[in-house]
C-alpha positions as CSV (number, residue, x, y, z in Angstrom):
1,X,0.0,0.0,0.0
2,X,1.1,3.2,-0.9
3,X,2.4,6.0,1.8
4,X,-0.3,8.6,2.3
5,X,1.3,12.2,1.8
6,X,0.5,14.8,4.6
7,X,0.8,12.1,7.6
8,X,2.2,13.4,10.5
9,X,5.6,12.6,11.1
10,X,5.7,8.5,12.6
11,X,5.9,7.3,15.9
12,X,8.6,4.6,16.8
13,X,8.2,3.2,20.2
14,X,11.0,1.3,22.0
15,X,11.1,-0.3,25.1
16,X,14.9,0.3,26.8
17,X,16.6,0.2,29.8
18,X,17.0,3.8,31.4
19,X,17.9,3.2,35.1
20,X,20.5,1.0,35.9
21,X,21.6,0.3,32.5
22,X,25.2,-1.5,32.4
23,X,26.2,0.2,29.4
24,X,25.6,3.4,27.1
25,X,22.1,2.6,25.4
26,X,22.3,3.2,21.5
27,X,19.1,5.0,21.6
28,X,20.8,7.6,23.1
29,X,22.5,8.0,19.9
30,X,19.3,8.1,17.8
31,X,19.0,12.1,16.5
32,X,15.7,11.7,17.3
33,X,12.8,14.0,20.2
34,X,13.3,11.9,23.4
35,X,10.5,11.4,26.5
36,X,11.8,8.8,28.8
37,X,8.9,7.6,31.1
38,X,9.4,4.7,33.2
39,X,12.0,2.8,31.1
40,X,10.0,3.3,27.7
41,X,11.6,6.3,24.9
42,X,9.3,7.3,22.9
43,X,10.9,9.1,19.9
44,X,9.1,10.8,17.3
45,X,10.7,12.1,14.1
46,X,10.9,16.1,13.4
47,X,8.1,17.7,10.8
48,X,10.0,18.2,7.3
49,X,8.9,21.0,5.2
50,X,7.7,20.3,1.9
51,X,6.5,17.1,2.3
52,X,8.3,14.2,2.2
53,X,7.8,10.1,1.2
54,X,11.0,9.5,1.5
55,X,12.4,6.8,3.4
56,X,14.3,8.2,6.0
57,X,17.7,6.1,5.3
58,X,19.8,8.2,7.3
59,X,18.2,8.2,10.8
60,X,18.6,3.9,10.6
61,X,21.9,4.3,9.4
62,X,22.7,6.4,11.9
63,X,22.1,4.0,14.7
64,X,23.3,1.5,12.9
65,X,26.5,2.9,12.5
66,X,26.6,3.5,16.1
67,X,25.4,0.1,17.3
68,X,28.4,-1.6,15.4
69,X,31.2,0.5,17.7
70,X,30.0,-2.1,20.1
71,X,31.2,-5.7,20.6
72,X,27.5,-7.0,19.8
73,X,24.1,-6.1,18.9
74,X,20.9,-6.9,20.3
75,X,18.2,-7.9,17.6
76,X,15.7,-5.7,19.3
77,X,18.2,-2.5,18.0
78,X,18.5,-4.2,14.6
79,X,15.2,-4.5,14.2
80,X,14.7,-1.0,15.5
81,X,17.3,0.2,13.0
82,X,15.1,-1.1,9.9
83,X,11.8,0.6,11.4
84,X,13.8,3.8,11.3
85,X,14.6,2.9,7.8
86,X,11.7,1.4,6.0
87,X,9.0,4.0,8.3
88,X,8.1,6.9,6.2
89,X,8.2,10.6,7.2
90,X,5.8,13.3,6.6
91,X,4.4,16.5,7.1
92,X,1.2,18.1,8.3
93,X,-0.7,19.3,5.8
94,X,-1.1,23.1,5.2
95,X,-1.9,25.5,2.9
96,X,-0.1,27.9,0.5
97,X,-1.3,31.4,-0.5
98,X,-0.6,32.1,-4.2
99,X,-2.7,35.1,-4.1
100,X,-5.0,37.1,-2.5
101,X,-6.7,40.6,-3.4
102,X,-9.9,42.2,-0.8
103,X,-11.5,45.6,-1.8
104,X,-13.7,47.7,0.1
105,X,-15.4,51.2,-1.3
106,X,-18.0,53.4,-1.2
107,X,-19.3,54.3,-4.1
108,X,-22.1,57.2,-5.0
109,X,-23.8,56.1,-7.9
110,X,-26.4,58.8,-8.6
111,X,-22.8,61.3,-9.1
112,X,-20.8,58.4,-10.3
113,X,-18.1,59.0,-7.6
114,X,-16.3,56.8,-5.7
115,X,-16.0,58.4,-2.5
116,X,-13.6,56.6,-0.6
117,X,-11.7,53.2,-1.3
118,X,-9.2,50.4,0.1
119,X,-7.3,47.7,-0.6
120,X,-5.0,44.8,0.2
121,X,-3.3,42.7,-2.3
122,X,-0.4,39.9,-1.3
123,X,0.6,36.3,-1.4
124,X,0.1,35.0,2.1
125,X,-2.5,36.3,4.3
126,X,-1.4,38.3,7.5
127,X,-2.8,37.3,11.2
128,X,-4.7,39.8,11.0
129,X,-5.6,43.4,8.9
130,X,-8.5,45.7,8.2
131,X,-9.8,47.0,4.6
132,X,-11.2,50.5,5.9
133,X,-12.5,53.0,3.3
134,X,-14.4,55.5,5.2
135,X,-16.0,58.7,4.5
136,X,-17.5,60.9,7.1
137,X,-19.7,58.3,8.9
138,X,-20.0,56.4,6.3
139,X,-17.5,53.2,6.3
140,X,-16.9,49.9,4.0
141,X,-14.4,47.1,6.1
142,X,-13.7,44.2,5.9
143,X,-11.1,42.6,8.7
144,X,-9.2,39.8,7.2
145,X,-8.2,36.8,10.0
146,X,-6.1,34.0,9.9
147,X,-5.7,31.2,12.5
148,X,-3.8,28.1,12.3
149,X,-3.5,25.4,14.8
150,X,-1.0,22.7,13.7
151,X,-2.1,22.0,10.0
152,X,-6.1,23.5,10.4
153,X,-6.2,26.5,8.9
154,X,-8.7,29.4,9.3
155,X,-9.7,32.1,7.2
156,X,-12.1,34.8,8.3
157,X,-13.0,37.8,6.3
158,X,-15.7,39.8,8.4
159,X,-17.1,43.2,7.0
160,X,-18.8,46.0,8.6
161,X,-21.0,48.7,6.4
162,X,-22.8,51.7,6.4
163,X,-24.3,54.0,4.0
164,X,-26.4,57.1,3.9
165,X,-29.7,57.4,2.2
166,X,-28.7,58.7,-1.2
167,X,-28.4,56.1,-4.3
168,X,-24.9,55.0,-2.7
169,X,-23.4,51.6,-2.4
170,X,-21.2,50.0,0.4
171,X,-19.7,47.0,-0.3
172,X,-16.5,44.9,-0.5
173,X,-15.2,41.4,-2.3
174,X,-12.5,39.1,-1.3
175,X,-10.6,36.7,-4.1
176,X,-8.3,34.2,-2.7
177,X,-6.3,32.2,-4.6
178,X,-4.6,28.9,-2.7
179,X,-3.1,25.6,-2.9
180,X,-3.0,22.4,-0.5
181,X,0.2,20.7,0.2
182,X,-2.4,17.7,1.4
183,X,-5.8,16.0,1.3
184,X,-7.5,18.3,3.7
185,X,-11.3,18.9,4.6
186,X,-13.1,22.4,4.4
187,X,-15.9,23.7,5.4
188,X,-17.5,27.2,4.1
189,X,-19.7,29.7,6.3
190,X,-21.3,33.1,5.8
191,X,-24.3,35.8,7.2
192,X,-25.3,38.9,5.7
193,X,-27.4,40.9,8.2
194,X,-28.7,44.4,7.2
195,X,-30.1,46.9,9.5
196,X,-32.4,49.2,7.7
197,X,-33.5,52.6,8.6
198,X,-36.3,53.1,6.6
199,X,-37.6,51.2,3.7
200,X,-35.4,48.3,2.7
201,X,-32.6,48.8,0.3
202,X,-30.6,46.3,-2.2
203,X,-28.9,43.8,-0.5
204,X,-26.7,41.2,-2.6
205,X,-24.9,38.7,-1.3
206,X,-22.2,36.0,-3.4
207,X,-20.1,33.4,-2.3
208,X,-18.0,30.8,-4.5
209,X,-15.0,27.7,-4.1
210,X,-13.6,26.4,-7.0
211,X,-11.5,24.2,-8.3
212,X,-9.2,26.0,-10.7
213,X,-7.1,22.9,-11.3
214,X,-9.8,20.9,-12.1
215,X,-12.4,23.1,-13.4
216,X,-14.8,22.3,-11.0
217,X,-16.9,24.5,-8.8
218,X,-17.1,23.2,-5.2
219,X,-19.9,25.5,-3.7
220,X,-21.5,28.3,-5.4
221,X,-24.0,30.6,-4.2
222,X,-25.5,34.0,-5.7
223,X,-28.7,35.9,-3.0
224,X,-30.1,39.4,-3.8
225,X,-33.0,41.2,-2.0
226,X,-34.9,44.0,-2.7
227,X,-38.2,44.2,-1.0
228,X,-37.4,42.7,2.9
229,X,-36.6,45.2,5.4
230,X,-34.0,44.1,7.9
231,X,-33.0,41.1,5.8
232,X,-30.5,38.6,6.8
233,X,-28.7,36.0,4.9
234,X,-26.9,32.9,5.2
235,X,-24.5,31.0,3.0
236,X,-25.8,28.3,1.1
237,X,-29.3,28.7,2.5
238,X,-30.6,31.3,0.4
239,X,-34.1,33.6,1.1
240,X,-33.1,36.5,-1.2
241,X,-36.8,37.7,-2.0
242,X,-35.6,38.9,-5.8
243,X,-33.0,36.0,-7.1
244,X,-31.4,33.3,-5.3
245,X,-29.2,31.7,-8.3
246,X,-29.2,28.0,-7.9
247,X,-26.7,26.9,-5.1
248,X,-24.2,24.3,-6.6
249,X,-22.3,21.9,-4.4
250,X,-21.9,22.1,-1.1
251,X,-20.4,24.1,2.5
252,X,-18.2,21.1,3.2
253,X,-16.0,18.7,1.3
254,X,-12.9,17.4,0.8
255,X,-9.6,19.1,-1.2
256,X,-7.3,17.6,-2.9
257,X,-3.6,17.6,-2.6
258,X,-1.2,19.5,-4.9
259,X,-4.2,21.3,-6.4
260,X,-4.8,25.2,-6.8
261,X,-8.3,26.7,-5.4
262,X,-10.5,30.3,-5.3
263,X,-12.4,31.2,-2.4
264,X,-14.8,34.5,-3.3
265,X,-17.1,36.5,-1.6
266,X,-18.9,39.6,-2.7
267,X,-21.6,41.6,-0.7
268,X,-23.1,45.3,-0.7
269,X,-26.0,46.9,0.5
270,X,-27.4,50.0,-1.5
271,X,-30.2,52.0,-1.9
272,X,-32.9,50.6,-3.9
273,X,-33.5,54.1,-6.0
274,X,-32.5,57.4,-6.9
275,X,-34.8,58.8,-4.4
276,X,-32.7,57.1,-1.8
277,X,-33.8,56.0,1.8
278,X,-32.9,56.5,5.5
279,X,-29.7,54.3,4.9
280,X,-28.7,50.3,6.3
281,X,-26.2,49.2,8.0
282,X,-24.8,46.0,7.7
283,X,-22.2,43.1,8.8
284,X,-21.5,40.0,8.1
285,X,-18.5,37.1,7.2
286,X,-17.1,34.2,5.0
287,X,-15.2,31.9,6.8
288,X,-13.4,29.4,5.6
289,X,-11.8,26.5,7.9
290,X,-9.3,23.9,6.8
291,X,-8.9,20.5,8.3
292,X,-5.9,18.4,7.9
293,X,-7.2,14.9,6.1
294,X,-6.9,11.3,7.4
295,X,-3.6,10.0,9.2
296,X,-1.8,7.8,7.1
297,X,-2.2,4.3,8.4
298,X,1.1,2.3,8.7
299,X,1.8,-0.3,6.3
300,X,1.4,-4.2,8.2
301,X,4.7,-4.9,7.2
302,X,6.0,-1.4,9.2
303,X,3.4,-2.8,12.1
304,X,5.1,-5.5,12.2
305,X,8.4,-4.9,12.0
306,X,7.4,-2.0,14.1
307,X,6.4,-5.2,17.3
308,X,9.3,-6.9,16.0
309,X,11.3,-4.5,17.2
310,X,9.6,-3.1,20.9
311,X,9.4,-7.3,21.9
312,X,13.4,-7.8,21.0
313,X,14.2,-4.6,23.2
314,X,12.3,-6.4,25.8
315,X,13.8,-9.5,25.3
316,X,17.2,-8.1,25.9
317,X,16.1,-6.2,29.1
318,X,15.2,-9.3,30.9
319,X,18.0,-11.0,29.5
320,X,20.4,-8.1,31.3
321,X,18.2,-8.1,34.6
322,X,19.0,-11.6,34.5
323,X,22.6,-11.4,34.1
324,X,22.8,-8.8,37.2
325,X,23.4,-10.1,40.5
326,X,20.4,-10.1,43.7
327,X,21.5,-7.6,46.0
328,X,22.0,-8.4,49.0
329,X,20.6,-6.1,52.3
């Protein structure tokens, strides 16, 4: 069976003698993250960075090298020097930006001006940063979050409006462009609430993943109203009372390794006429949160070789407690 990419890095447990050992154990020599507890090491293998299915040749040959300075080898340390070998490392999974551009603006559309704008463009996305174009009272952000916890990855993009009660538009849209460097899980979210001072206003609201590698469009979902005052929306659900475009996959699924995606998001509230009405204010988000995929499952013959190895390190700690004389009171 093959190795899965974007494991985490492999566990090998050993069973050695810690207190009272006779001589210099060759695990010490292993260049490998050490918790002794109670007369059992385990060591766990450092996260390489890009992934990795390489066997990792030079951590067995390593203690190999050191276990023949000695007069004589154990066959529990043999055994453990070909699970070093033939155990695979590799990485958690992550994500790469390749891209990403978020806008925010006000924009008067009875005078055609754009009365205040903002912008970020960049190829990774910072912990956190605010799109703020503001003018007077009147204000378009969006705060851009990102959170990452091991492999999961979070993107946030929240956005706050507010517009007076001319024929003006406040809005703001978010294109990401990313890759996976694994087989990860995501799962989309999104609400658009408006607060309406008057009579309602336009409120749009469109989300999209897709597959750019593939061609294939993950989730898709377009909502516009018109007609509802105080309207609130939620991504993938729908409720617009003047279009809802027909929602295409689905808030949760799987990604696929190696391959390049775009998350998108664009929503604005504006008045529905000319004549203008008290104003709205609005907030909302699209969130997007990343799960590292499956754990690779060791292959049997690496299980067993794996229990090969912890029994033969026992084996040779009874045989020393053996050889060791009773004390006597």
């Amino acid at each position: 069976m093959p190795f899965t990419r974007g494991a985490k890095s492999s566990l090998i447990v050993a069973i050695s003698t810690v207190a009272n050992s006779p001589r210099h154990s060759v695990l010490d020599e292993l260049p490998c993250c050490r918790d002794s507890v109670a007369g059992l090491e385990i060591m766990s293998t450092r996260d390489l960075h890009p992934p990795s299915n390489k066997f990792d040749i030079s951590k067995g040959a390593t203690l190999m090298r050191t276990a023949t300075k000695r007069k004589r080898l154990s066959m529990g340390e043999i055994l453990l020097a070909a699970v070093c070998i033939v155990t695979p490392n590799a990485t958690h999974g992550g994500m790469t930006i390749v891209s990403n551009d978020v806008k925010a603006s006000l924009h008067d559309f009875q005078n055609n001006n754009l009365d205040a704008f903002d912008s970020f463009s960049g190829t990774s996305i910072p912990l956190s940063h605010l799109v703020d174009a503001t003018d007077g009272s009147y204000y378009s952000r969006i705060q851009l979050d990102r959170v990452q916890s091991g492999s999961d990855v979070t993107i946030s993009n929240e956005f706050f409006q507010k517009r007076d009660g001319g024929y003006d538009h406040s809005g703001g849209e978010s294109r990401t462009h990313f890759t996976v460097d694994a087989d990860m899980t995501y799962n989309l979210s999104g609400t658009y609430s408006v607060t309406d001072v008057t009579s309602p206003g336009i409120v749009f609201f469109d989300a999209l993943l897709y597959d750019l590698t593939a061609g294939l469009q993950l989730f898709g979902s377009q909502t516009e109203s018109r007609d509802t005052t105080n309207e609130s929306l939620v991504l993938g659900v729908g409720g617009g009372d003047y279009f809802n475009a027909a929602h295409v996959g689905s808030v949760s699924g799987n990604l696929i390794a190696g391959r390049t995606y775009q998350l998108y998001f664009h929503a604005f509230t504006r008045a529905a006429a000319p004549s203008g009405d008290g104003g709205a204010i609005a907030t909302g988000n699209v969130t997007l949160q990343l799960g590292s995929g499956v754990d690779a499952v060791p292959e049997p013959a690496s299980l067993a070789m794996w229990g090969l190895g912890a029994l033969g390190m026992a084996i040779q700690v009874r045989r020393r407690k053996r050889r060791q004389p009773d004390l006597i009171a």
